[in-house]
C-alpha positions as semicolon CSV with decimal commas, in nm:
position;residue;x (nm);y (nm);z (nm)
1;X;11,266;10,819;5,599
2;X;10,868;10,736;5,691
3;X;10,783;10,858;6,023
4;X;10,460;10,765;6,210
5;X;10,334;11,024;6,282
6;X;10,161;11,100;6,654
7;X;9,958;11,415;6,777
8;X;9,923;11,368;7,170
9;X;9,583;11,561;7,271
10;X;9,665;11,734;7,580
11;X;9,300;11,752;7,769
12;X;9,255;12,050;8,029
13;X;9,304;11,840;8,294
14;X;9,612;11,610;8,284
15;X;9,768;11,543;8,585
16;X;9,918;11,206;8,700
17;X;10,247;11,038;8,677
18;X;10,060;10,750;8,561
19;X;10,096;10,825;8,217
20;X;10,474;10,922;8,253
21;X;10,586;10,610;8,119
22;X;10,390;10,645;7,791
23;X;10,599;10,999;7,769
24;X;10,922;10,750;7,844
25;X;10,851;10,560;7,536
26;X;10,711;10,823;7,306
27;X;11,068;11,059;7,332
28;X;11,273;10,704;7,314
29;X;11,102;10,660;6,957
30;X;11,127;11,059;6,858
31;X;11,503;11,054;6,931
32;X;11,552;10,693;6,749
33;X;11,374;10,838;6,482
34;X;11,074;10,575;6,461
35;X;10,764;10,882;6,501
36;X;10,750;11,245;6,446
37;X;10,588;11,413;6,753
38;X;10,331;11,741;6,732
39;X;10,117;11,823;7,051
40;X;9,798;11,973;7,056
41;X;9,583;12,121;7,343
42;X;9,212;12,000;7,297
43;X;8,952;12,206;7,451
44;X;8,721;11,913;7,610
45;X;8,819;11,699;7,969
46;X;8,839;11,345;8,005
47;X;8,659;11,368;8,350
48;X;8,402;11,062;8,392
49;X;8,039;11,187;8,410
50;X;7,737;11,023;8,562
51;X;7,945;10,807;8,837
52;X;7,921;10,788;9,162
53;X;8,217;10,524;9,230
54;X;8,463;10,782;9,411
55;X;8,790;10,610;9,257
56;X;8,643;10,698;8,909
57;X;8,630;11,106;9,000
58;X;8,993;11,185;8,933
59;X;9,016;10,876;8,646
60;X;9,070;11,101;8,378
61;X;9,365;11,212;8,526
62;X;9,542;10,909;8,400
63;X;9,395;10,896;8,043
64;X;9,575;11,028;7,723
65;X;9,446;11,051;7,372
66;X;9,711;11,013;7,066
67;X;9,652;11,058;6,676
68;X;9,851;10,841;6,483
69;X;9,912;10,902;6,144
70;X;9,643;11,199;6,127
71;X;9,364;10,913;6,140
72;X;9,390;10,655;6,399
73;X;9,288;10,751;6,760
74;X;9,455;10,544;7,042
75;X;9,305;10,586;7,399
76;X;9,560;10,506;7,681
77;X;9,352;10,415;8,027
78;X;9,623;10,360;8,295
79;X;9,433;10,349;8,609
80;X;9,459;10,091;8,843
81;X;9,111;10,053;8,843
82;X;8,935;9,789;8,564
83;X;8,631;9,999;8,496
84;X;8,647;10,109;8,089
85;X;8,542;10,457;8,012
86;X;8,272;10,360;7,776
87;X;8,262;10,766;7,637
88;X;8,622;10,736;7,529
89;X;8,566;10,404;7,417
90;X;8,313;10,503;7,171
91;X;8,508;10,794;7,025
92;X;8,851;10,612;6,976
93;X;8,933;10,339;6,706
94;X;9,237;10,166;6,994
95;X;9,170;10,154;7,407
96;X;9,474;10,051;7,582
97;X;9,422;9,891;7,908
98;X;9,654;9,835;8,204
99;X;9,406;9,712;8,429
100;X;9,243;9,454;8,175
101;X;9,002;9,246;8,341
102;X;8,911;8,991;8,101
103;X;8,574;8,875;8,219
104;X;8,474;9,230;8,191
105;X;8,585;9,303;7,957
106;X;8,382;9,035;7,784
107;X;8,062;9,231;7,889
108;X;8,170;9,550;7,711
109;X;8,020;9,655;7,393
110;X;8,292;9,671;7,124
111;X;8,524;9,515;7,332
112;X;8,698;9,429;7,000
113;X;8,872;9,782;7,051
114;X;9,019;9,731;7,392
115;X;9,373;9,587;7,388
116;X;9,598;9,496;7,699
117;X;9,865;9,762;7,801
118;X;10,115;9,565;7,997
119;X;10,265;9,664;8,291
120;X;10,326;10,071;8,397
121;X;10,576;10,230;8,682
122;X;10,679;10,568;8,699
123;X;10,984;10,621;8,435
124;X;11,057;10,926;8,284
125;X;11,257;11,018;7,946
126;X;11,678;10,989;7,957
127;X;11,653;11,323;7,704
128;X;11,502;11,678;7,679
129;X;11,166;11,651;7,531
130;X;10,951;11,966;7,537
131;X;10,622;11,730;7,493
132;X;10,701;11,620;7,841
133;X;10,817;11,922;7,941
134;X;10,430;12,051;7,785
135;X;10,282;11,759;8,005
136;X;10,456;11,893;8,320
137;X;10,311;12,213;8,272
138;X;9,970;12,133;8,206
139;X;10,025;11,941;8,516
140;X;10,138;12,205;8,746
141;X;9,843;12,390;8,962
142;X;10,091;12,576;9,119
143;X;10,382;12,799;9,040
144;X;10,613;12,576;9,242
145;X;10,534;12,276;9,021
146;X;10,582;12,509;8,712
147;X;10,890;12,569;8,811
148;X;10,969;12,214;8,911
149;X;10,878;12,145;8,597
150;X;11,206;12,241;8,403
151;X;11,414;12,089;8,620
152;X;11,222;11,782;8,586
153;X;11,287;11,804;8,168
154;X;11,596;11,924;8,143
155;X;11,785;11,796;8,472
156;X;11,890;11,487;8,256
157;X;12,183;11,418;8,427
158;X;12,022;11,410;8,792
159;X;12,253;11,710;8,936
160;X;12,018;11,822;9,180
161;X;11,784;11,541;9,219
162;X;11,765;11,196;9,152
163;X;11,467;11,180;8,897
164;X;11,366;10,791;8,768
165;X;11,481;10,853;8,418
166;X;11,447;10,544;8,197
167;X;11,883;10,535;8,125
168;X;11,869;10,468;8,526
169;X;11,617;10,220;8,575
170;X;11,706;9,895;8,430
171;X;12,001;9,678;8,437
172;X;12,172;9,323;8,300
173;X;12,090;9,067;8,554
174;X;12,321;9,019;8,829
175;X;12,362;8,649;8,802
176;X;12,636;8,586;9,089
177;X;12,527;8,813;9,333
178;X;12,468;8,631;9,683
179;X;12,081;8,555;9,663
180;X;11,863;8,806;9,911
181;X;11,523;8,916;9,885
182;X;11,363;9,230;9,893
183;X;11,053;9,414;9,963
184;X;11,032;9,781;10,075
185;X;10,645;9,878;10,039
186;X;10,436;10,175;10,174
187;X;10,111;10,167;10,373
188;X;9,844;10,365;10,260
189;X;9,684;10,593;10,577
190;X;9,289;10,514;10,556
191;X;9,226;10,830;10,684
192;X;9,426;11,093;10,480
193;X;9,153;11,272;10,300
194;X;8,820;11,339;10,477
195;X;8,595;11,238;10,172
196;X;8,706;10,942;10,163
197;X;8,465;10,616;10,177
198;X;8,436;10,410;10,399
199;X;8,453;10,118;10,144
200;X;8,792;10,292;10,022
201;X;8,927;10,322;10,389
202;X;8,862;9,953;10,448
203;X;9,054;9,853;10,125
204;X;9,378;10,010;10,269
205;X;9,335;9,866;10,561
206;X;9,323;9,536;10,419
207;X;9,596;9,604;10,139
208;X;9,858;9,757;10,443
209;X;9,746;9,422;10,664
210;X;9,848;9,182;10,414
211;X;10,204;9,355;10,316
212;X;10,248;9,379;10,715
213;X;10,195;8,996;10,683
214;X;10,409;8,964;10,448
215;X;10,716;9,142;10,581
216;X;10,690;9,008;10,929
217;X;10,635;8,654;10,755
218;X;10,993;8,706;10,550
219;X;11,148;8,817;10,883
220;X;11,091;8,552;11,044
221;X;11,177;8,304;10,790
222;X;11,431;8,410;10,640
223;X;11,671;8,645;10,903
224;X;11,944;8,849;10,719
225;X;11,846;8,710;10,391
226;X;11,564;8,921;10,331
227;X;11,564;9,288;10,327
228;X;11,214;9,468;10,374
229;X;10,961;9,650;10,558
230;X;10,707;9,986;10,533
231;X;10,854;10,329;10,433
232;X;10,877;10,594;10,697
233;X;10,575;10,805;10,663
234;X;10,350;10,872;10,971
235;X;10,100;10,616;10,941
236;X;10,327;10,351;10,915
237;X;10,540;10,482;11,240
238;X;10,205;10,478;11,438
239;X;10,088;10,191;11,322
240;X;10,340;9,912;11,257
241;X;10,663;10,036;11,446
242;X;10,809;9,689;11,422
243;X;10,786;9,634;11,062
244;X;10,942;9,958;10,890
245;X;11,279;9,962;10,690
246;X;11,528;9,931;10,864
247;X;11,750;10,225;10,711
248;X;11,537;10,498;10,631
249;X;11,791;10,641;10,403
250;X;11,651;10,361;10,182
251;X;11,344;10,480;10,022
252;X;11,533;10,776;9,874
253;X;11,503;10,660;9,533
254;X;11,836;10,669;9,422
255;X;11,930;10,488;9,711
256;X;11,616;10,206;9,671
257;X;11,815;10,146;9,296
258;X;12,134;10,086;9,461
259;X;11,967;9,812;9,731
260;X;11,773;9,682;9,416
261;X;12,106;9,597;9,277
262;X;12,220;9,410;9,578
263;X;11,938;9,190;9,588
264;X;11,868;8,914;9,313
265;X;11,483;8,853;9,413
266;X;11,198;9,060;9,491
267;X;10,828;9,026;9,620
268;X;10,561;9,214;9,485
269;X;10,203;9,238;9,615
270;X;9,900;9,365;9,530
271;X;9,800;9,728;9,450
272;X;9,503;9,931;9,480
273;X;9,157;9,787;9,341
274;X;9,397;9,459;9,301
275;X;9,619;9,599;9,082
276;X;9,956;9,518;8,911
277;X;10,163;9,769;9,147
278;X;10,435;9,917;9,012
279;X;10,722;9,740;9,173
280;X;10,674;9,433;8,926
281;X;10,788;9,666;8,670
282;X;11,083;9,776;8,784
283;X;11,156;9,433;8,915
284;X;11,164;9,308;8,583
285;X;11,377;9,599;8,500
286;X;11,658;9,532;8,675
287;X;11,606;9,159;8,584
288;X;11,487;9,072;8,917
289;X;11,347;8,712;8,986
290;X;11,014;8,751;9,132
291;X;10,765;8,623;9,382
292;X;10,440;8,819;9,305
293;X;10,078;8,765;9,441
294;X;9,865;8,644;9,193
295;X;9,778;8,868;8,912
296;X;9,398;8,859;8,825
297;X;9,440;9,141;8,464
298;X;9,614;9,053;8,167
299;X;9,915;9,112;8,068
300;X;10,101;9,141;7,748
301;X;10,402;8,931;7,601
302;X;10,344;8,556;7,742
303;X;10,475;8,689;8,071
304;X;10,390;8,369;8,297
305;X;10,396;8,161;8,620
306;X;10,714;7,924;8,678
307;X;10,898;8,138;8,385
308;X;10,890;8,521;8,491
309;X;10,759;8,521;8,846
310;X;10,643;8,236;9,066
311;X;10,292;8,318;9,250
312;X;10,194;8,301;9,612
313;X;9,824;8,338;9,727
314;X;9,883;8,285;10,114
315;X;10,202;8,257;10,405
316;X;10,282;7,897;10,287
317;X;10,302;7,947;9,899
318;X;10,505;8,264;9,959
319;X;10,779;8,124;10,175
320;X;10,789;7,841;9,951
321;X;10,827;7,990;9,599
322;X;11,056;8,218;9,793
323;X;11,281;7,956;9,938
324;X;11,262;7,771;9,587
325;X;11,415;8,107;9,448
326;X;11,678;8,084;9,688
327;X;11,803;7,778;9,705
328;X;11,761;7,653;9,302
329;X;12,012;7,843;9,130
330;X;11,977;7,736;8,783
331;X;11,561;7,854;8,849
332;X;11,681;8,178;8,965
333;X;11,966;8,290;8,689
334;X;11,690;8,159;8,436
335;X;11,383;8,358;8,509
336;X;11,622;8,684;8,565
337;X;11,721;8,629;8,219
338;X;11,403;8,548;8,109
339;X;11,295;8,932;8,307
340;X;11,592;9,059;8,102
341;X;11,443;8,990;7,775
342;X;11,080;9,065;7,833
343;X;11,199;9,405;7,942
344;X;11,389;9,423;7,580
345;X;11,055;9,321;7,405
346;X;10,770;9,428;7,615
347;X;10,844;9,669;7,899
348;X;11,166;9,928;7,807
349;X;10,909;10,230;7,672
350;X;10,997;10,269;7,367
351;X;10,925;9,900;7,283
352;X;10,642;9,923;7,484
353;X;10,445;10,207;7,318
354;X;10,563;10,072;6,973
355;X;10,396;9,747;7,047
356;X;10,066;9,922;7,093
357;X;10,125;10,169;6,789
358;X;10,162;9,808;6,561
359;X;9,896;9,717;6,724
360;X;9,667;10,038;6,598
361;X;9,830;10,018;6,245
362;X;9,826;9,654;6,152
363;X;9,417;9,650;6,280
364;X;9,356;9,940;6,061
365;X;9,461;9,783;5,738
Protein backbone atom coordinates (compact mmCIF):
# COMPACT_ATOMS: atom_id res chain seq x y z
CA UNK A 1 0.00 0.00 0.00
CA UNK A 2 1.50 3.80 -0.84
CA UNK A 3 2.30 5.58 2.23
CA UNK A 4 3.09 9.34 2.38
CA UNK A 5 5.72 9.53 3.75
CA UNK A 6 6.60 12.38 6.66
CA UNK A 7 10.02 13.16 8.46
CA UNK A 8 9.08 15.60 11.45
CA UNK A 9 12.39 17.82 12.10
CA UNK A 10 12.66 18.03 15.72
CA UNK A 11 14.56 21.63 16.25
CA UNK A 12 16.66 22.00 19.61
CA UNK A 13 14.20 23.87 21.06
CA UNK A 14 10.60 22.51 20.91
CA UNK A 15 8.56 23.15 23.64
CA UNK A 16 4.82 24.07 23.57
CA UNK A 17 1.61 22.22 23.66
CA UNK A 18 0.67 24.27 20.82
CA UNK A 19 1.73 21.94 18.38
CA UNK A 20 0.20 18.88 20.29
CA UNK A 21 -2.63 18.71 18.12
CA UNK A 22 -0.56 18.36 14.91
CA UNK A 23 1.03 15.16 16.95
CA UNK A 24 -2.96 14.21 17.48
CA UNK A 25 -3.44 14.00 13.83
CA UNK A 26 -0.09 12.75 12.63
CA UNK A 27 -0.38 9.19 15.01
CA UNK A 28 -4.34 9.10 13.92
CA UNK A 29 -2.97 8.76 10.19
CA UNK A 30 0.21 6.35 11.21
CA UNK A 31 -2.18 3.94 12.97
CA UNK A 32 -4.94 4.21 9.99
CA UNK A 33 -2.24 3.56 7.83
CA UNK A 34 -2.50 6.83 5.56
CA UNK A 35 1.65 8.04 6.29
CA UNK A 36 4.70 6.30 7.40
CA UNK A 37 6.36 8.33 10.22
CA UNK A 38 10.48 8.74 10.69
CA UNK A 39 11.75 11.59 13.07
CA UNK A 40 14.79 13.36 12.79
CA UNK A 41 16.65 15.78 15.18
CA UNK A 42 17.97 18.84 13.11
CA UNK A 43 20.80 20.67 14.51
CA UNK A 44 19.54 24.47 13.82
CA UNK A 45 16.57 26.47 16.19
CA UNK A 46 13.61 28.03 14.99
CA UNK A 47 14.16 31.01 17.43
CA UNK A 48 13.18 34.47 15.63
CA UNK A 49 16.25 36.73 15.20
CA UNK A 50 16.44 40.47 14.81
CA UNK A 51 12.97 41.23 16.81
CA UNK A 52 12.33 43.13 19.38
CA UNK A 53 8.39 42.40 19.70
CA UNK A 54 8.61 40.37 23.13
CA UNK A 55 5.65 37.89 22.09
CA UNK A 56 7.89 36.85 19.10
CA UNK A 57 10.99 35.65 21.64
CA UNK A 58 9.61 32.24 22.56
CA UNK A 59 7.62 31.96 18.85
CA UNK A 60 9.60 29.23 17.76
CA UNK A 61 8.45 27.30 20.42
CA UNK A 62 5.28 26.64 18.56
CA UNK A 63 6.74 25.99 15.05
CA UNK A 64 7.36 22.47 13.50
CA UNK A 65 8.99 21.55 10.26
CA UNK A 66 7.74 18.20 8.34
CA UNK A 67 9.21 16.47 5.09
CA UNK A 68 6.72 14.95 3.11
CA UNK A 69 7.51 12.51 0.73
CA UNK A 70 11.45 13.16 1.06
CA UNK A 71 10.82 16.55 -0.97
CA UNK A 72 8.13 18.77 0.15
CA UNK A 73 8.77 20.94 3.29
CA UNK A 74 5.60 22.01 5.26
CA UNK A 75 6.11 24.75 7.98
CA UNK A 76 3.43 24.62 10.79
CA UNK A 77 3.25 28.31 12.65
CA UNK A 78 0.70 27.87 15.49
CA UNK A 79 1.11 30.92 17.49
CA UNK A 80 -1.53 33.03 18.39
CA UNK A 81 0.21 35.80 17.14
CA UNK A 82 -0.28 36.84 13.08
CA UNK A 83 3.28 37.86 12.50
CA UNK A 84 4.86 35.22 9.61
CA UNK A 85 8.36 34.10 10.18
CA UNK A 86 9.65 35.36 6.93
CA UNK A 87 13.16 32.98 7.54
CA UNK A 88 11.03 29.87 7.62
CA UNK A 89 8.97 31.16 5.03
CA UNK A 90 11.73 31.38 2.61
CA UNK A 91 13.16 27.93 3.28
CA UNK A 92 9.81 25.90 3.13
CA UNK A 93 7.71 25.10 -0.09
CA UNK A 94 4.01 25.03 2.50
CA UNK A 95 3.49 27.67 5.71
CA UNK A 96 0.55 26.72 7.67
CA UNK A 97 -1.04 29.44 9.54
CA UNK A 98 -3.43 29.45 12.50
CA UNK A 99 -3.38 32.97 13.07
CA UNK A 100 -3.96 34.01 9.29
CA UNK A 101 -4.50 37.55 9.00
CA UNK A 102 -5.50 38.12 5.57
CA UNK A 103 -4.67 41.74 5.00
CA UNK A 104 -1.23 40.82 6.03
CA UNK A 105 -0.85 38.48 4.74
CA UNK A 106 -1.43 40.28 1.45
CA UNK A 107 1.78 42.36 2.21
CA UNK A 108 4.00 39.28 2.47
CA UNK A 109 6.34 38.35 -0.21
CA UNK A 110 5.41 34.89 -1.55
CA UNK A 111 2.41 34.87 0.23
CA UNK A 112 1.36 32.27 -2.40
CA UNK A 113 3.02 29.71 0.14
CA UNK A 114 1.08 30.55 3.23
CA UNK A 115 -2.12 28.50 3.66
CA UNK A 116 -4.77 28.77 6.57
CA UNK A 117 -4.44 26.15 9.44
CA UNK A 118 -7.84 26.12 11.00
CA UNK A 119 -8.52 26.06 14.38
CA UNK A 120 -5.90 24.38 17.26
CA UNK A 121 -6.68 23.26 21.14
CA UNK A 122 -4.66 21.12 23.11
CA UNK A 123 -5.51 17.28 22.07
CA UNK A 124 -3.25 14.65 22.38
CA UNK A 125 -3.02 11.06 20.57
CA UNK A 126 -5.74 8.08 21.85
CA UNK A 127 -2.48 5.56 21.13
CA UNK A 128 1.25 5.03 22.02
CA UNK A 129 3.30 6.92 19.61
CA UNK A 130 7.03 7.19 20.39
CA UNK A 131 7.19 10.45 17.95
CA UNK A 132 5.17 12.09 20.63
CA UNK A 133 6.67 10.42 23.18
CA UNK A 134 10.26 11.97 21.23
CA UNK A 135 8.39 15.45 21.32
CA UNK A 136 7.81 15.17 25.11
CA UNK A 137 11.26 14.63 25.67
CA UNK A 138 12.77 17.19 23.70
CA UNK A 139 10.32 19.17 25.62
CA UNK A 140 11.28 18.35 29.08
CA UNK A 141 14.04 20.84 30.79
CA UNK A 142 13.73 18.98 33.71
CA UNK A 143 13.93 15.45 34.94
CA UNK A 144 10.43 15.70 36.37
CA UNK A 145 8.97 16.47 32.94
CA UNK A 146 11.13 13.54 31.52
CA UNK A 147 9.60 11.48 33.58
CA UNK A 148 6.15 12.93 33.10
CA UNK A 149 6.76 12.32 29.86
CA UNK A 150 5.98 8.47 29.68
CA UNK A 151 3.13 8.67 31.48
CA UNK A 152 1.92 11.25 29.23
CA UNK A 153 2.54 8.57 26.02
CA UNK A 154 1.71 5.61 27.31
CA UNK A 155 -1.05 6.41 30.09
CA UNK A 156 -3.66 5.86 27.23
CA UNK A 157 -6.26 4.83 29.28
CA UNK A 158 -6.10 7.92 31.80
CA UNK A 159 -5.39 5.62 35.06
CA UNK A 160 -3.61 8.13 36.88
CA UNK A 161 -4.53 11.29 35.24
CA UNK A 162 -6.99 12.57 33.08
CA UNK A 163 -4.86 13.59 29.94
CA UNK A 164 -7.07 15.37 26.81
CA UNK A 165 -6.57 12.48 24.51
CA UNK A 166 -8.36 12.95 21.17
CA UNK A 167 -10.84 9.36 21.89
CA UNK A 168 -12.08 11.78 24.91
CA UNK A 169 -12.64 14.98 23.44
CA UNK A 170 -15.44 14.98 21.06
CA UNK A 171 -18.89 13.75 21.07
CA UNK A 172 -22.41 13.31 18.88
CA UNK A 173 -24.44 16.30 19.61
CA UNK A 174 -26.71 16.18 22.44
CA UNK A 175 -29.81 17.33 20.70
CA UNK A 176 -32.48 17.00 23.67
CA UNK A 177 -30.53 18.07 26.40
CA UNK A 178 -32.31 21.06 28.34
CA UNK A 179 -30.60 24.19 26.64
CA UNK A 180 -27.84 25.99 29.16
CA UNK A 181 -24.93 27.92 28.36
CA UNK A 182 -21.54 27.80 29.33
CA UNK A 183 -18.42 29.68 29.77
CA UNK A 184 -15.63 28.82 32.27
CA UNK A 185 -12.53 31.11 31.20
CA UNK A 186 -9.23 32.08 33.00
CA UNK A 187 -7.78 35.55 33.62
CA UNK A 188 -4.44 36.12 32.72
CA UNK A 189 -2.34 37.94 35.89
CA UNK A 190 -0.61 41.12 34.14
CA UNK A 191 1.99 40.88 36.42
CA UNK A 192 3.30 37.22 36.49
CA UNK A 193 6.65 37.58 34.92
CA UNK A 194 8.78 40.67 35.68
CA UNK A 195 9.92 41.25 31.96
CA UNK A 196 6.96 41.65 30.92
CA UNK A 197 5.78 44.94 28.84
CA UNK A 198 3.89 47.16 29.70
CA UNK A 199 2.00 47.00 26.32
CA UNK A 200 1.62 43.11 27.12
CA UNK A 201 0.34 43.82 30.76
CA UNK A 202 -2.29 46.19 29.41
CA UNK A 203 -3.56 43.56 26.85
CA UNK A 204 -4.52 41.18 29.77
CA UNK A 205 -5.97 43.60 31.45
CA UNK A 206 -8.22 44.39 28.75
CA UNK A 207 -8.72 40.64 27.55
CA UNK A 208 -9.66 39.56 31.61
CA UNK A 209 -12.07 42.96 31.63
CA UNK A 210 -14.06 41.96 28.78
CA UNK A 211 -14.59 38.07 29.83
CA UNK A 212 -15.45 39.65 33.42
CA UNK A 213 -18.09 41.54 31.28
CA UNK A 214 -19.13 38.89 29.84
CA UNK A 215 -19.80 36.50 32.71
CA UNK A 216 -21.38 39.02 34.95
CA UNK A 217 -23.50 40.08 31.74
CA UNK A 218 -24.79 36.14 31.37
CA UNK A 219 -25.48 36.19 35.14
CA UNK A 220 -27.54 38.57 35.14
CA UNK A 221 -29.50 37.71 32.18
CA UNK A 222 -29.85 34.60 32.18
CA UNK A 223 -29.94 33.12 36.18
CA UNK A 224 -29.58 29.27 36.39
CA UNK A 225 -29.44 28.95 32.71
CA UNK A 226 -26.01 29.85 32.26
CA UNK A 227 -23.12 28.24 33.86
CA UNK A 228 -19.75 30.32 33.96
CA UNK A 229 -17.20 32.35 35.53
CA UNK A 230 -13.02 32.68 36.02
CA UNK A 231 -10.99 29.59 37.16
CA UNK A 232 -9.57 29.62 40.62
CA UNK A 233 -6.07 30.79 40.33
CA UNK A 234 -4.83 33.74 42.52
CA UNK A 235 -5.31 36.56 40.35
CA UNK A 236 -8.68 35.88 39.66
CA UNK A 237 -9.54 35.36 43.64
CA UNK A 238 -8.00 38.88 44.24
CA UNK A 239 -9.34 40.41 41.63
CA UNK A 240 -12.88 39.39 40.63
CA UNK A 241 -14.17 37.40 43.77
CA UNK A 242 -17.71 37.68 42.49
CA UNK A 243 -17.29 36.28 39.14
CA UNK A 244 -15.32 32.84 39.63
CA UNK A 245 -16.87 29.30 39.01
CA UNK A 246 -18.91 28.45 41.11
CA UNK A 247 -17.61 24.75 41.82
CA UNK A 248 -14.06 24.76 41.70
CA UNK A 249 -13.97 21.10 41.21
CA UNK A 250 -14.92 22.23 37.67
CA UNK A 251 -11.87 23.21 35.90
CA UNK A 252 -10.35 19.77 36.57
CA UNK A 253 -10.42 18.78 33.09
CA UNK A 254 -12.08 15.68 33.23
CA UNK A 255 -14.62 17.22 35.15
CA UNK A 256 -14.92 20.58 32.58
CA UNK A 257 -15.81 17.46 29.78
CA UNK A 258 -18.48 16.17 31.90
CA UNK A 259 -20.19 19.96 32.43
CA UNK A 260 -19.45 20.38 28.61
CA UNK A 261 -21.80 17.55 28.10
CA UNK A 262 -24.53 19.02 30.15
CA UNK A 263 -24.62 22.13 28.38
CA UNK A 264 -25.84 22.46 24.63
CA UNK A 265 -24.25 26.11 24.00
CA UNK A 266 -21.11 27.74 24.68
CA UNK A 267 -19.47 31.30 24.46
CA UNK A 268 -16.16 31.81 23.33
CA UNK A 269 -14.12 35.04 23.42
CA UNK A 270 -11.18 36.33 22.32
CA UNK A 271 -7.59 35.11 22.95
CA UNK A 272 -4.31 36.60 23.18
CA UNK A 273 -3.14 39.11 20.29
CA UNK A 274 -7.04 38.53 19.25
CA UNK A 275 -6.81 35.16 18.72
CA UNK A 276 -9.08 32.12 17.97
CA UNK A 277 -8.80 30.69 21.71
CA UNK A 278 -8.96 27.34 22.09
CA UNK A 279 -12.35 26.76 23.55
CA UNK A 280 -13.99 27.20 19.96
CA UNK A 281 -12.33 24.04 19.19
CA UNK A 282 -13.41 21.95 21.56
CA UNK A 283 -16.80 23.54 21.36
CA UNK A 284 -17.17 22.35 18.05
CA UNK A 285 -15.97 19.07 19.30
CA UNK A 286 -18.50 18.15 21.35
CA UNK A 287 -20.94 19.68 18.77
CA UNK A 288 -21.58 22.63 20.82
CA UNK A 289 -23.72 25.58 19.36
CA UNK A 290 -21.75 28.64 19.72
CA UNK A 291 -21.79 32.31 20.47
CA UNK A 292 -18.19 33.51 19.69
CA UNK A 293 -16.76 37.14 19.47
CA UNK A 294 -15.98 38.00 16.18
CA UNK A 295 -13.16 36.26 14.54
CA UNK A 296 -10.82 38.71 12.58
CA UNK A 297 -8.14 35.35 10.94
CA UNK A 298 -9.26 32.93 8.60
CA UNK A 299 -10.37 29.93 8.97
CA UNK A 300 -10.60 26.80 6.98
CA UNK A 301 -13.72 24.70 5.75
CA UNK A 302 -16.61 27.47 5.09
CA UNK A 303 -16.98 27.58 8.85
CA UNK A 304 -19.44 30.73 9.07
CA UNK A 305 -21.75 33.22 10.87
CA UNK A 306 -25.59 32.15 11.30
CA UNK A 307 -24.42 28.37 10.36
CA UNK A 308 -21.57 27.32 12.92
CA UNK A 309 -21.50 30.09 15.50
CA UNK A 310 -23.49 33.30 15.73
CA UNK A 311 -21.16 36.50 16.54
CA UNK A 312 -21.43 39.14 19.21
CA UNK A 313 -19.20 42.32 19.18
CA UNK A 314 -20.73 44.06 22.38
CA UNK A 315 -23.39 43.26 25.70
CA UNK A 316 -26.45 43.62 23.36
CA UNK A 317 -25.41 41.30 20.38
CA UNK A 318 -24.23 38.72 22.92
CA UNK A 319 -27.36 38.36 24.98
CA UNK A 320 -29.20 38.37 21.87
CA UNK A 321 -27.56 35.67 19.69
CA UNK A 322 -27.49 33.96 23.04
CA UNK A 323 -31.16 34.13 23.80
CA UNK A 324 -31.80 33.30 19.97
CA UNK A 325 -29.79 30.00 20.77
CA UNK A 326 -31.98 29.35 23.50
CA UNK A 327 -35.15 29.83 22.67
CA UNK A 328 -35.09 28.64 18.60
CA UNK A 329 -34.74 25.08 18.78
CA UNK A 330 -34.68 24.05 15.29
CA UNK A 331 -31.45 26.99 15.06
CA UNK A 332 -29.83 25.28 17.86
CA UNK A 333 -30.08 21.27 16.92
CA UNK A 334 -28.99 22.62 13.35
CA UNK A 335 -25.77 24.43 13.89
CA UNK A 336 -24.72 21.52 16.55
CA UNK A 337 -25.05 19.26 13.71
CA UNK A 338 -23.61 21.44 11.44
CA UNK A 339 -20.35 21.59 14.47
CA UNK A 340 -20.69 17.78 14.23
CA UNK A 341 -19.71 17.55 10.72
CA UNK A 342 -17.11 20.23 10.40
CA UNK A 343 -15.35 18.42 13.20
CA UNK A 344 -15.61 15.10 10.83
CA UNK A 345 -14.10 17.15 7.87
CA UNK A 346 -12.00 19.88 9.22
CA UNK A 347 -11.11 19.72 12.91
CA UNK A 348 -10.78 15.74 14.29
CA UNK A 349 -6.63 15.68 13.69
CA UNK A 350 -6.24 13.30 11.57
CA UNK A 351 -8.55 15.01 9.01
CA UNK A 352 -7.11 18.04 9.92
CA UNK A 353 -3.40 17.46 9.17
CA UNK A 354 -4.47 15.41 6.04
CA UNK A 355 -6.19 18.44 4.69
CA UNK A 356 -2.97 20.38 4.83
CA UNK A 357 -0.77 17.34 3.56
CA UNK A 358 -3.38 17.47 0.15
CA UNK A 359 -2.84 20.67 0.29
CA UNK A 360 1.26 20.36 -0.05
CA UNK A 361 0.85 17.45 -2.60
CA UNK A 362 -1.80 18.58 -5.01
CA UNK A 363 0.31 22.30 -5.23
CA UNK A 364 3.38 20.41 -5.97
CA UNK A 365 2.17 18.67 -9.05
Amino acid sequence: MNKITCDILFPQNLNSSHINQIFAGLSMLNKEGIIGIKSSRVDNSLQWKDTNKQHLLDKYKTQLNILLNNHIKIHFDMHDSYEIDKNQLNQCDFYFKRSYLKNYIRTIENSKKIFAYGFNYRVLPSNIDLHFLKSKIYCSEKIREYMQSFKTVFDINNYSFFYPREKFLNSFPSLNKKPKIIFNVAAYDPYSKKTRSKEKSEEFKKINNSRAEIINSMRKQFGNRFYGGFVHNKYSIKKYPNLLIPDKKNQVKKNYIKLLEKHPIGIASKGLHDSIGWKIAEYIAFSKAIVSEEMIYKVVGGFSDGKNYLQFNDKETLLSSSEKLLSDTDMRKKMMLNNYIYYQKYLRPDNLILNTFLIAILGNT
